[in-house]
KEVEX-893070 format. One record per residue (C-alpha): residue in three letters; x, y, z. Coordinates in steps of 0.25 Angstrom, whole numbers, plus 5000, padded with zeros to 4 digits. Each point is the difference from the previous one (the first is absolute). Example, Ala and Ser with C-alpha at 12.3 -4.5 7.8 and 13.67 -1.06 7.14 Angstrom:
% KEVEX-893070
<site roro="ALA" px="5049" py="4982" pz="5031"/>
<site roro="SER" px="5006" py="5014" pz="4998"/>
This chain:
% KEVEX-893070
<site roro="UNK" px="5158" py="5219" pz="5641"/>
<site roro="UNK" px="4989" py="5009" pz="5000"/>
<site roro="UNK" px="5009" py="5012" pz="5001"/>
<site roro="UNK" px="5009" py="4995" pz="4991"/>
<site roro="UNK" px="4989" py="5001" pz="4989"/>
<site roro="UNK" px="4996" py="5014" pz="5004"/>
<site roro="UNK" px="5015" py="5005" pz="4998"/>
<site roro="UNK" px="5000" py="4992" pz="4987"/>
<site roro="UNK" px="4989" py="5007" pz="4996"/>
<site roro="UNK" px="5004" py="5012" pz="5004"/>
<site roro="UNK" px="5014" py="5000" pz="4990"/>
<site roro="UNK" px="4992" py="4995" pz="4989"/>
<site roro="UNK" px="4991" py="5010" pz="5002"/>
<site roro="UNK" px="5009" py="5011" pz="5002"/>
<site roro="UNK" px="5007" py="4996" pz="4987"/>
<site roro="UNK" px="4994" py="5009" pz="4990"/>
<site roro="UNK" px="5001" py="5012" pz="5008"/>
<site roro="UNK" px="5016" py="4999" pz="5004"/>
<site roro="UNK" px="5004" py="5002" pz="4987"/>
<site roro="UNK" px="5008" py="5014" pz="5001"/>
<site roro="UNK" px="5002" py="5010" pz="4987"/>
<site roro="UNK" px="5013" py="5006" pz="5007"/>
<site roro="UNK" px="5007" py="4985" pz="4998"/>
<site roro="UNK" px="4995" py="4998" pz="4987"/>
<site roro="UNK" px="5004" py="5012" pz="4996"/>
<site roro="UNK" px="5013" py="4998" pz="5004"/>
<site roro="UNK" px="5000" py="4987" pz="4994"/>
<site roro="UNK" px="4997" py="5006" pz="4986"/>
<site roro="UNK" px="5010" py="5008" pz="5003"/>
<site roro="UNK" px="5010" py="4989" pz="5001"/>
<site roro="UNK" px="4994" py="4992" pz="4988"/>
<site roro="UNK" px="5005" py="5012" pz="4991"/>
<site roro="UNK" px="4989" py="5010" pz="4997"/>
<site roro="UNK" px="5000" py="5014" pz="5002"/>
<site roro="UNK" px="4991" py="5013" pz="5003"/>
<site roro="UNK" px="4994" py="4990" pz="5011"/>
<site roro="UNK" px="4989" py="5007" pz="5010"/>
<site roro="UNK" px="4987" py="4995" pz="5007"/>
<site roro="UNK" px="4988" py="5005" pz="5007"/>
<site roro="UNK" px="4988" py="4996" pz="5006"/>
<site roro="UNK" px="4988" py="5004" pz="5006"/>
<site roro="UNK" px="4985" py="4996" pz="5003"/>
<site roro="UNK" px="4996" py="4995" pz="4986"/>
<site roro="UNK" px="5013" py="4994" pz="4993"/>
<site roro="UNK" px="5017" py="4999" pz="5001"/>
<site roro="UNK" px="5005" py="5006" pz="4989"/>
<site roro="UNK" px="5015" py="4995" pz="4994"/>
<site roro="UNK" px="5009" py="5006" pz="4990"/>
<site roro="UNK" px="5010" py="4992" pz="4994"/>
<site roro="UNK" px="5010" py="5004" pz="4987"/>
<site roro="UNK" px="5005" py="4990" pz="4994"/>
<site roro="UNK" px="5017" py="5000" pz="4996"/>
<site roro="UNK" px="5001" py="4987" pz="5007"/>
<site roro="UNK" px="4996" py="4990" pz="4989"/>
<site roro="UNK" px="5001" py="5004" pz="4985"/>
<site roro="UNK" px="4986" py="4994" pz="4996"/>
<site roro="UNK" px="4989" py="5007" pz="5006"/>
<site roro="UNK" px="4991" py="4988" pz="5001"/>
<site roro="UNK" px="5011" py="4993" pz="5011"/>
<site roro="UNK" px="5001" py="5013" pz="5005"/>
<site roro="UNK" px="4986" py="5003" pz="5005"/>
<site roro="UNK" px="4997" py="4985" pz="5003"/>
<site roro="UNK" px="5011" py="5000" pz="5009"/>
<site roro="UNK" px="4996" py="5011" pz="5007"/>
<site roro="UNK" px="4986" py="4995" pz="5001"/>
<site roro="UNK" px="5006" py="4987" pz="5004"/>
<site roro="UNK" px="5007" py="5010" pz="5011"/>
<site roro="UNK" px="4987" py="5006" pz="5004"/>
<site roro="UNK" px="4991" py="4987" pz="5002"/>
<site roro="UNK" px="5012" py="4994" pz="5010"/>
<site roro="UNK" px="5003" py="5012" pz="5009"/>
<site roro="UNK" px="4990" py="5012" pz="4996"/>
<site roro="UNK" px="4986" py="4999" pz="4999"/>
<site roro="UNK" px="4991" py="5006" pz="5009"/>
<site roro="UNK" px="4989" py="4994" pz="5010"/>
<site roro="UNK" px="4987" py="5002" pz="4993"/>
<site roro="UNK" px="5001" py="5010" pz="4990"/>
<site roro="UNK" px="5005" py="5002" pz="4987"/>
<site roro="UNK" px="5014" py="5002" pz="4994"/>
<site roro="UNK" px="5004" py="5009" pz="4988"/>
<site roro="UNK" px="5016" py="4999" pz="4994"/>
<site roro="UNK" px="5004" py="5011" pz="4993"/>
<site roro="UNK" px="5010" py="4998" pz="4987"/>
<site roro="UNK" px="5008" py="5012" pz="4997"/>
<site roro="UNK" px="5011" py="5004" pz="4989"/>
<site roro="UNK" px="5009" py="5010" pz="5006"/>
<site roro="UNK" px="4991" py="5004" pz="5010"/>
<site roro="UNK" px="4987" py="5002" pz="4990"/>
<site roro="UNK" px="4989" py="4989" pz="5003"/>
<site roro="UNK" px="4997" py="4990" pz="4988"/>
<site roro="UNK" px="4991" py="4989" pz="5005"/>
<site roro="UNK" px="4994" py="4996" pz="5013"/>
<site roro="UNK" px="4997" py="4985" pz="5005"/>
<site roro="UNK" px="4987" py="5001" pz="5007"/>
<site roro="UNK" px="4997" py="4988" pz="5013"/>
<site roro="UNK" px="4987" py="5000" pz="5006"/>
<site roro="UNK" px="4998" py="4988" pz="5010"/>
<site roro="UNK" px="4989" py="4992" pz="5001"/>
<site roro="UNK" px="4994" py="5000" pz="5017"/>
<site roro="UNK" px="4996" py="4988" pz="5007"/>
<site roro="UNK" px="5002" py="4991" pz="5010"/>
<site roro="UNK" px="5013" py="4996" pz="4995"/>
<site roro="UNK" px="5013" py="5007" pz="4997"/>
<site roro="UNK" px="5002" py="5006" pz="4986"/>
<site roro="UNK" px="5010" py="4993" pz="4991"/>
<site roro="UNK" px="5004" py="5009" pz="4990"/>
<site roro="UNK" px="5005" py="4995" pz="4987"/>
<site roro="UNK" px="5007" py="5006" pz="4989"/>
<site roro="UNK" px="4985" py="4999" pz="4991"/>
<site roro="UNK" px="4994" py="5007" pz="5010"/>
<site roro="UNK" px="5006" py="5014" pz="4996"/>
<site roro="UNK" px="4994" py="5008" pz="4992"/>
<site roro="UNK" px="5009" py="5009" pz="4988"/>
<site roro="UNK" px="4997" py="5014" pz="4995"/>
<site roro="UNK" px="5003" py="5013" pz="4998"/>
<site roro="UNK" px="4991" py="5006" pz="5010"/>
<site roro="UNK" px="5007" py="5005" pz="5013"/>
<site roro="UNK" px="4987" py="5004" pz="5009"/>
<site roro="UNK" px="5005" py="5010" pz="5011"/>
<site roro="UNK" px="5011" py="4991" pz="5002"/>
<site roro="UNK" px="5011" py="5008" pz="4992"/>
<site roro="UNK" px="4996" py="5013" pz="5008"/>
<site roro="UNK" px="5001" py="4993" pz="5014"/>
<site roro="UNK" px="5014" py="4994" pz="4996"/>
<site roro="UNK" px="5007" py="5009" pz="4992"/>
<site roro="UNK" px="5004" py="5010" pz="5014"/>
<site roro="UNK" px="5006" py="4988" pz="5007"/>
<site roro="UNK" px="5016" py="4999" pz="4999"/>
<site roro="UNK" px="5004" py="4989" pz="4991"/>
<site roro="UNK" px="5012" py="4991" pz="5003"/>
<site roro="UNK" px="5010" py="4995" pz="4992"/>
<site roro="UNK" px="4996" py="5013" pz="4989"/>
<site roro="UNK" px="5005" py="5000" pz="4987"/>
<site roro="UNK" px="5004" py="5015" pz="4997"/>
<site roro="UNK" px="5017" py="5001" pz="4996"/>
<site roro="UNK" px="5000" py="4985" pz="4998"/>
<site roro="UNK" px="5007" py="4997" pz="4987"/>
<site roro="UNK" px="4997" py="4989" pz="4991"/>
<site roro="UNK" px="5012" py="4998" pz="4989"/>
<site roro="UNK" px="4994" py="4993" pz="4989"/>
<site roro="UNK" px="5003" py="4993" pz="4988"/>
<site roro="UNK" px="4993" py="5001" pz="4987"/>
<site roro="UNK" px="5003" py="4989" pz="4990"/>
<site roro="UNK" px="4997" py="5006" pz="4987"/>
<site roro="UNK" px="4999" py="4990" pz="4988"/>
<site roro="UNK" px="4996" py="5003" pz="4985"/>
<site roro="UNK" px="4999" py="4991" pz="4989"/>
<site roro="UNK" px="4996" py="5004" pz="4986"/>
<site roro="UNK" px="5000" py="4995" pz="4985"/>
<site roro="UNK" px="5003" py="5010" pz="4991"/>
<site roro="UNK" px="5010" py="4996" pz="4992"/>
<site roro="UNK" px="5001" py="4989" pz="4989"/>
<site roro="UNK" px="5014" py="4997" pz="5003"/>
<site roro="UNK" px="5000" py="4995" pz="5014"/>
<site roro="UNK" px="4987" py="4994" pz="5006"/>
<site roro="UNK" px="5000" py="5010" pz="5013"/>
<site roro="UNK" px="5005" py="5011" pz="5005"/>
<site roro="UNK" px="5004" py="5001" pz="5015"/>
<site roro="UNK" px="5002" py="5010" pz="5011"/>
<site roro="UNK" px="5001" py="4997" pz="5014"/>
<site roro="UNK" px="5001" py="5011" pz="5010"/>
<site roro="UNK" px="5003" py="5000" pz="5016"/>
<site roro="UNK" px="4994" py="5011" pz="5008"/>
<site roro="UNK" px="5001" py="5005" pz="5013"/>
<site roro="UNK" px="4992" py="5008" pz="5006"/>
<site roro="UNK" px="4999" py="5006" pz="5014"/>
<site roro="UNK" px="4986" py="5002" pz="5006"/>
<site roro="UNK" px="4997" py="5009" pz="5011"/>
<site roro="UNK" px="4988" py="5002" pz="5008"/>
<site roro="UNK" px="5000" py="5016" pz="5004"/>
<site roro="UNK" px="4987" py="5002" pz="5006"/>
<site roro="UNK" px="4985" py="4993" pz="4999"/>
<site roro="UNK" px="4998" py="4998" pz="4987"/>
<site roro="UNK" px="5014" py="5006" pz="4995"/>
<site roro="UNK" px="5009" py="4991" pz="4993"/>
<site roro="UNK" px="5014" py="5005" pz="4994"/>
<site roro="UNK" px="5008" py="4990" pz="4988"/>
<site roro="UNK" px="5012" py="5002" pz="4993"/>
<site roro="UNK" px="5005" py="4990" pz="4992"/>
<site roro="UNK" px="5013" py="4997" pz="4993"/>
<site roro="UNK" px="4998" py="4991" pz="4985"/>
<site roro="UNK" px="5013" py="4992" pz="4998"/>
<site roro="UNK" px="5001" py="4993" pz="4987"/>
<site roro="UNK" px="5004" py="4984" pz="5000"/>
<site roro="UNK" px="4997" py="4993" pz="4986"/>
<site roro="UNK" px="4995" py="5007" pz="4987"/>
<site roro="UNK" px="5004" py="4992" pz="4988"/>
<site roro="UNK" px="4995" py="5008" pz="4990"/>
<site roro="UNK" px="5007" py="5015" pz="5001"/>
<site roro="UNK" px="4997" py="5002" pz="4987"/>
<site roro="UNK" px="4985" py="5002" pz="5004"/>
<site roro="UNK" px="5000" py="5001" pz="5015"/>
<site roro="UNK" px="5010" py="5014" pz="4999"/>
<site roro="UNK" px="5002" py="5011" pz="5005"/>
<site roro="UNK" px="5005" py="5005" pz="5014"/>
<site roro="UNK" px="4984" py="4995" pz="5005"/>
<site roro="UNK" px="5003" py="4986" pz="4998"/>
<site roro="UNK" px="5017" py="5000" pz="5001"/>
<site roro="UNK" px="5004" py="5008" pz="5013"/>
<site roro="UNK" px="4997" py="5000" pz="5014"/>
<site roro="UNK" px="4989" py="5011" pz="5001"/>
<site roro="UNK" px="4989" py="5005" pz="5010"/>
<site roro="UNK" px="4986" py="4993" pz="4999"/>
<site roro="UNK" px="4989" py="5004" pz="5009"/>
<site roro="UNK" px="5003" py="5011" pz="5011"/>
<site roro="UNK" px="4986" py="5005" pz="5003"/>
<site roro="UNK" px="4993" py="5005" pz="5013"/>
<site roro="UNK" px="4984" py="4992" pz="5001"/>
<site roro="UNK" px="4989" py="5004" pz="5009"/>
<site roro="UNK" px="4989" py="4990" pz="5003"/>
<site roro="UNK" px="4988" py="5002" pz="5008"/>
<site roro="UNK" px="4987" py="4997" pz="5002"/>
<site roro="UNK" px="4987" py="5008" pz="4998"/>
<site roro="UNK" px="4986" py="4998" pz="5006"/>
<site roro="UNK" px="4991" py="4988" pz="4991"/>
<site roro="UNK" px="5012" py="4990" pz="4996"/>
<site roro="UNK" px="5007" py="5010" pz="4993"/>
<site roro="UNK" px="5013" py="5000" pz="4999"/>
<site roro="UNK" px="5010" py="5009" pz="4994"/>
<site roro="UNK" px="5015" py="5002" pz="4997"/>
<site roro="UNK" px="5007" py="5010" pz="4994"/>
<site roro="UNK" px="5016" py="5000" pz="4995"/>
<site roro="UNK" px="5011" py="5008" pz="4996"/>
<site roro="UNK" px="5013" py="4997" pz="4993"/>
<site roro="UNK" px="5005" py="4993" pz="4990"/>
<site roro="UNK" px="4994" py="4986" pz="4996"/>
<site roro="UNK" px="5002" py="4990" pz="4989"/>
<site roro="UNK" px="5001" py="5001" pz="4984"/>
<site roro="UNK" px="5008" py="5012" pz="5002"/>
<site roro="UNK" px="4989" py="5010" pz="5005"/>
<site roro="UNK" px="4999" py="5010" pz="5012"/>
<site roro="UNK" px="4990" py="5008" pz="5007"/>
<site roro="UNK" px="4988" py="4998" pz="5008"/>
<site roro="UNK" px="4988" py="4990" pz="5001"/>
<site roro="UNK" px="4987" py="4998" pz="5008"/>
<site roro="UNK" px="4993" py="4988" pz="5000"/>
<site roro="UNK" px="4986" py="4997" pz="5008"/>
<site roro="UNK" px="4992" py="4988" pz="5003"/>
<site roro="UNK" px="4987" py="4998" pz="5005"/>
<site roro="UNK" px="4994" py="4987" pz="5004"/>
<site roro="UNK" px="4985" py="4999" pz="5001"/>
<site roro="UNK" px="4995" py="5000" pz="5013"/>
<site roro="UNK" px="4987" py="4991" pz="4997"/>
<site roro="UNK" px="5007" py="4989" pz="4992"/>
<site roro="UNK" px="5016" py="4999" pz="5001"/>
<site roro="UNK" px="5001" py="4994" pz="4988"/>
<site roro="UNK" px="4999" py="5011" pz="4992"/>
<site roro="UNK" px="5010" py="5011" pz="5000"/>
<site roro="UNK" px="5002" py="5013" pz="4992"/>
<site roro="UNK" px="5015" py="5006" pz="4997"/>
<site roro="UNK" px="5006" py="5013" pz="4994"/>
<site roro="UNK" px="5014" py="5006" pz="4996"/>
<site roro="UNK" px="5004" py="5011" pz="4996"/>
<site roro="UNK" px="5017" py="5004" pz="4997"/>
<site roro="UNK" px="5007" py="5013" pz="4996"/>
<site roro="UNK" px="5013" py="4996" pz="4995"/>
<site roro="UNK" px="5013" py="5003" pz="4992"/>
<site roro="UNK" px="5013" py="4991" pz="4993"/>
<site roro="UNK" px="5010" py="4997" pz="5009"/>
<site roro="UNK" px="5011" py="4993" pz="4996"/>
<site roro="UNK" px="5013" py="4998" pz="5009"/>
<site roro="UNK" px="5013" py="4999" pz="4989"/>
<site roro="UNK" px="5015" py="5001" pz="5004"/>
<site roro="UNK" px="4997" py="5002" pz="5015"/>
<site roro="UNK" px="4991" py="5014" pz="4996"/>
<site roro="UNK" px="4986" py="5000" pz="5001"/>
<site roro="UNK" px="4992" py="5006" pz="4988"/>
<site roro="UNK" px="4986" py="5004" pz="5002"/>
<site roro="UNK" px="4991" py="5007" pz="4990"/>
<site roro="UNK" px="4987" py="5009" pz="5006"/>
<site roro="UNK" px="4987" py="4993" pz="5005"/>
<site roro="UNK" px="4991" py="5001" pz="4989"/>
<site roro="UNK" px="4995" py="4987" pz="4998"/>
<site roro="UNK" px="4987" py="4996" pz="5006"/>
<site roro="UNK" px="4994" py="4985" pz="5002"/>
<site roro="UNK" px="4989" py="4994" pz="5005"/>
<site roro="UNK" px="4990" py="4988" pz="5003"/>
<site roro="UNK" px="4986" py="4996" pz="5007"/>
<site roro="UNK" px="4996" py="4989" pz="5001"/>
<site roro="UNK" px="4991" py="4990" pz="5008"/>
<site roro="UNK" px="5002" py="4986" pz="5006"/>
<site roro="UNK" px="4992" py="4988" pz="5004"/>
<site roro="UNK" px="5006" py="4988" pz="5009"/>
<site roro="UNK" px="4996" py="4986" pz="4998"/>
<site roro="UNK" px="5003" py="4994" pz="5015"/>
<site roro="UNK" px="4996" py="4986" pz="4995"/>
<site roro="UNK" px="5013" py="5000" pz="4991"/>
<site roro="UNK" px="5008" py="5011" pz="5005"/>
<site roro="UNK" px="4999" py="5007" pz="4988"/>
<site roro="UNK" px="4999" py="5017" pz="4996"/>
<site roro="UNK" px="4994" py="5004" pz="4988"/>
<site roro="UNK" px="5005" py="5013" pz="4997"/>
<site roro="UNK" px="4994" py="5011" pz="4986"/>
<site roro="UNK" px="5008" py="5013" pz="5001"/>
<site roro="UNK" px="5001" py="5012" pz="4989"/>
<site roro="UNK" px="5014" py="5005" pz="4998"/>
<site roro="UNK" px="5008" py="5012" pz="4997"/>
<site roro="UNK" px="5013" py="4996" pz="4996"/>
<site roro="UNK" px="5015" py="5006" pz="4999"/>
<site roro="UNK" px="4999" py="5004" pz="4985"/>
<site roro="UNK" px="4985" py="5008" pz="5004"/>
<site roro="UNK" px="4992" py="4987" pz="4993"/>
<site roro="UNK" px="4989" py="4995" pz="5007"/>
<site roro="UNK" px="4996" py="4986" pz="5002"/>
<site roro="UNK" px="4992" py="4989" pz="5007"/>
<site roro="UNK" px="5006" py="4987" pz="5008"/>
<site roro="UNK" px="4994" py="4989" pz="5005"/>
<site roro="UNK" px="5007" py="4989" pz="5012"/>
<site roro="UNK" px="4996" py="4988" pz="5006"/>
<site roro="UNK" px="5008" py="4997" pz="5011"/>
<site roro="UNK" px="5001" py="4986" pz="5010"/>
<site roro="UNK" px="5007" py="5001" pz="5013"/>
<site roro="UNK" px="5008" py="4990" pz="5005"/>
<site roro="UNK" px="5007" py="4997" pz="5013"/>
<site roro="UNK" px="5011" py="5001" pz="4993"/>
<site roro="UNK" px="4999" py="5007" pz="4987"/>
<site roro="UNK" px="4989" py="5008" pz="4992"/>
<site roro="UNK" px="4997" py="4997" pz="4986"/>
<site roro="UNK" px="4994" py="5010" pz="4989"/>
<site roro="UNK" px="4994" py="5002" pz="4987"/>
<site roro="UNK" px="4998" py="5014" pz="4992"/>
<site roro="UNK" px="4996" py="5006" pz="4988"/>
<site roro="UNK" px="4999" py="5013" pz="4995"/>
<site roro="UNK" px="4998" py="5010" pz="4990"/>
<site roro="UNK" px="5008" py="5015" pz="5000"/>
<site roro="UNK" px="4998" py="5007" pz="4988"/>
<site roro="UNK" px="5011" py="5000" pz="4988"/>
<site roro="UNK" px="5001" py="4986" pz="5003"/>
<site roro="UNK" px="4996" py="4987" pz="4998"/>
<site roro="UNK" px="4992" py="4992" pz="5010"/>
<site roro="UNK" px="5011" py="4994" pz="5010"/>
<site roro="UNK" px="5000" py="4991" pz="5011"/>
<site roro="UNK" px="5008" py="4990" pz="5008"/>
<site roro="UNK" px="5000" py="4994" pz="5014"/>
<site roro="UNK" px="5010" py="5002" pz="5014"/>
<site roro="UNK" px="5004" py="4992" pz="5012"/>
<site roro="UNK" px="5005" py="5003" pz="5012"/>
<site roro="UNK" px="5006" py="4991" pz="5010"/>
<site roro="UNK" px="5005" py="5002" pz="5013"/>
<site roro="UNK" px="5012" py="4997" pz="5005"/>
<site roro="UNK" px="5006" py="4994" pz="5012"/>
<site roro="UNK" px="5004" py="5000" pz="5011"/>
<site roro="UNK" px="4984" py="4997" pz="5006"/>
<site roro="UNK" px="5004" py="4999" pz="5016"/>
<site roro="UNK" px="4999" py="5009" pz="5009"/>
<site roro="UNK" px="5011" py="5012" pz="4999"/>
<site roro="UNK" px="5002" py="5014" pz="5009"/>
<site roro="UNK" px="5007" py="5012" pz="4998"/>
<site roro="UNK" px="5005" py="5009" pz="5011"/>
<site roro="UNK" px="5005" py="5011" pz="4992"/>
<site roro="UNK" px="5005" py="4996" pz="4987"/>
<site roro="UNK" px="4996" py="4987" pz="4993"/>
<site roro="UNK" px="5004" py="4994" pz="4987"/>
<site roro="UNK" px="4991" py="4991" pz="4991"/>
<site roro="UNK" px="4996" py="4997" pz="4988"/>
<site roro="UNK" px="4988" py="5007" pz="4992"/>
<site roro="UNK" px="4987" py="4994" pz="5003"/>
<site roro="UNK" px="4997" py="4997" pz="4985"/>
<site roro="UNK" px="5007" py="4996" pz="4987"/>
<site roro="UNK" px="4993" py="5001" pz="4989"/>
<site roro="UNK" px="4999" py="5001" pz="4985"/>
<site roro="UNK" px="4989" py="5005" pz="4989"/>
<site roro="UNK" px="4997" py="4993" pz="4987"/>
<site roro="UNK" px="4997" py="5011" pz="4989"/>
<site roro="UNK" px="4994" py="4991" pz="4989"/>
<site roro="UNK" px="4996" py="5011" pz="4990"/>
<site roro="UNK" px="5015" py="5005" pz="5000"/>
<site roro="UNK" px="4996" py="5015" pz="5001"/>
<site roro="UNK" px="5012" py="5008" pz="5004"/>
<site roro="UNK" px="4996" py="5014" pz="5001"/>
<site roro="UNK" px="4985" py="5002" pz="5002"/>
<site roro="UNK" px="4991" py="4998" pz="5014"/>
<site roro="UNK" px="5014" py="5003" pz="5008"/>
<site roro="UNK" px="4999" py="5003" pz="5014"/>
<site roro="UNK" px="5009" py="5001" pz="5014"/>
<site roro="UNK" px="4998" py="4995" pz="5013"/>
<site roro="UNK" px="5000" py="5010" pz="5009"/>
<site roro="UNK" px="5006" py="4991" pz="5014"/>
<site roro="UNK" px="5010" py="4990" pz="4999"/>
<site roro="UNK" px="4992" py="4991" pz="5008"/>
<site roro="UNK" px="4987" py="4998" pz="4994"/>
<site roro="UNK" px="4998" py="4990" pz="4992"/>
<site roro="UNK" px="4988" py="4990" pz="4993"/>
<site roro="UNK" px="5001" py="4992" pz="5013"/>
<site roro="UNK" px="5001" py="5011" pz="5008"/>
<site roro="UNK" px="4987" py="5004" pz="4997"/>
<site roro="UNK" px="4994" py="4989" pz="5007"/>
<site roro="UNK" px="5010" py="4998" pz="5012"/>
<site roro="UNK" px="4989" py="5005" pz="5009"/>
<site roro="UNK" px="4986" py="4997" pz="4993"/>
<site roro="UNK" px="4990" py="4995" pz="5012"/>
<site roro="UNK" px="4997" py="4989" pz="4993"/>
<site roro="UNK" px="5013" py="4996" pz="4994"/>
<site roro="UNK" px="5005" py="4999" pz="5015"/>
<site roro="UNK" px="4986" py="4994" pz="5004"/>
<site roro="UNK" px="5005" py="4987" pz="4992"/>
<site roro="UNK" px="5013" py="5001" pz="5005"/>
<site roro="UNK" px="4995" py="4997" pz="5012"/>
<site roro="UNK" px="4992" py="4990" pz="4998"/>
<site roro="UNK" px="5011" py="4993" pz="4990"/>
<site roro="UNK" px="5012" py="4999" pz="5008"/>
């Protein structure tokens, strides 16, 4: 009997410590993610996990961490998981367990969220990843809707849009789209004309490099041609303030030109206009909310001021702005973004196709049509894009579902 306690003891014991990071990286491997690695040393055990497996980032890294707690924490010591974006780290999830007498039992709460990497980055970064996301190709569909009220003779005016688009990574940080716009309703040709709105044309076919930069900044820089018919070149940067994370600063800068495509031939005119914005951000984690104040240059050379409120959803993110360019009249509106399915878990091998993440629409209450016009310089940002990997957004996440 008394043997039999001792070896009882022993297993439970030994519980902690027999958790292994080669099986769960293997088993993140098999629930979907890519650009997997792990390493470990005297102080902590260190994970990298991307997340292509589920298409909302909050399941995404709660079922990794979910992962982690079953198979994957170390005896002890502390354990750091590492979000990345085509191979550039976002976020970290930070564990730290409590000694004592007993065996730790981590929970989901128990991880703290951040931008900050430590020295966990440089010690993982070497290691070979499994399951790596360079060549893969994600074929994606844009749904493209516009609804305006322009006319007096019919109550709106439709146009609805279906847009592939094939999405490449090429190296870290590289990311190649090309896209193909192909018309499906417009019920108004009389205002919706033109070769831009009647025949299949190109959209985006840009080249984007991401990386990150020492003190939470982060910077990307394109080339191509983007949306409302305009090509050339665009850096953005971001910087996240290391003592308080709510607060974040942002800049943009774009050297364009007209690019139209018109029976099958591309017309460009020379880069010679020059846009611009800085701004600054604060994020209410009580509410999910961002508060952004930005000064503009727009399309036409008028300079202007806007201003968003923004809440995130699981599901959807929902926007109000206002704004001043000069030349016109003080506008303003609101947008939505919603998600759209499928939610489960999904893998790709080398080509994958799926819907775009977001559908969404804007609301330009002030009806303004030619002033405090901009472009977007990748096809895959959006409102609720911005958030996708905010620390505290995904804090709730994992504390919510």
């Amino acid at each position: 009997m008394r043997k039999t306690l001792l070896l009882l003891f022993c297993f439970i014991s030994m519980e902690g410590i027999c958790q292994s990071g080669e099986t769960t990286v293997n088993a993140l491997v098999g629930m979907g993610f890519e650009n997997v690695r792990w390493t470990e040393d005297d102080e902590e055990r260190v994970y990298v996990v991307e997340n292509t497996a589920y298409r909302l980032s909050g399941v995404g890294v709660g079922k990794a961490i979910d992962q982690i707690q079953q198979t994957g924490l170390p005896d002890r010591k502390s354990c750091r998981l590492i979000i990345v974006e085509n191979n550039v780290p976002q976020i970290s999830l930070y564990y730290k367990p409590v000694l004592s007498d007993t065996i730790p039992t981590a929970s989901r709460k128990d991880w703290d969220v951040s931008y900050e990497l430590g020295e966990s980055w440089d010690k993982v970064k070497k290691e070979k990843r499994k399951n790596s996301s360079l060549y893969k190709v994600d074929v994606v569909v844009y749904p493209e809707l516009t609804v305006q009220n322009l006319v007096l003779t019919q109550v709106y005016q439709v146009l609805f849009n279906l847009s592939p688009a094939v999405e490449i990574s090429l190296w870290k940080g590289m990311k190649f789209t090309g896209q193909i716009i192909f018309p499906i309703y417009n019920n108004h040709k009389s205002y919706f004309r033109g070769t831009q709105y009647t025949h299949v044309r190109q959209g985006y076919i840009t080249v984007a490099q991401s990386m990150r930069l020492p003190y939470n900044t982060f910077l990307t820089a394109s080339v191509g041609t983007f949306n409302a018919q305009r090509w050339g070149a665009d850096l953005r940067a971001k910087h996240i303030l290391i003592k308080d994370e709510r607060f974040s600063f942002e800049g943009r800068i774009g050297y364009t030109g007209v690019s139209k495509f018109e029976d099958f031939v591309w017309h460009v005119s020379p880069l010679k206009r020059l846009t611009w914005t800085v701004g600054s951000n604060f994020y209410w984690p009580k509410y999910n909310t961002q508060v952004s104040a930005k000064v503009e240059q727009y399309l036409l050379g008028e300079k202007g001021v806007r201003f968003d409120l923004m809440r995130k959803f699981k599901h959807a993110a929902i926007g109000l702005y206002a704004m001043k360019a000069e030349h016109a009249k003080k506008n303003g509106g609101f947008y939505f973004q919603i998600a759209l399915p499928p939610y489960g878990k999904y893998k790709r091998k080398h080509v994958r196709v799926t819907p775009a993440k977001y559908l969404g629409m804007s609301y330009n209450g002030g009806n303004e049509r030619y002033y405090g016009k901009s472009y977007t310089p990748q096809l895959s940002s959006t409102y609720a894009y911005e958030l996708e990997y905010n620390p505290y957004f995904i804090k709730s996440e994992l504390l919510n579902y």
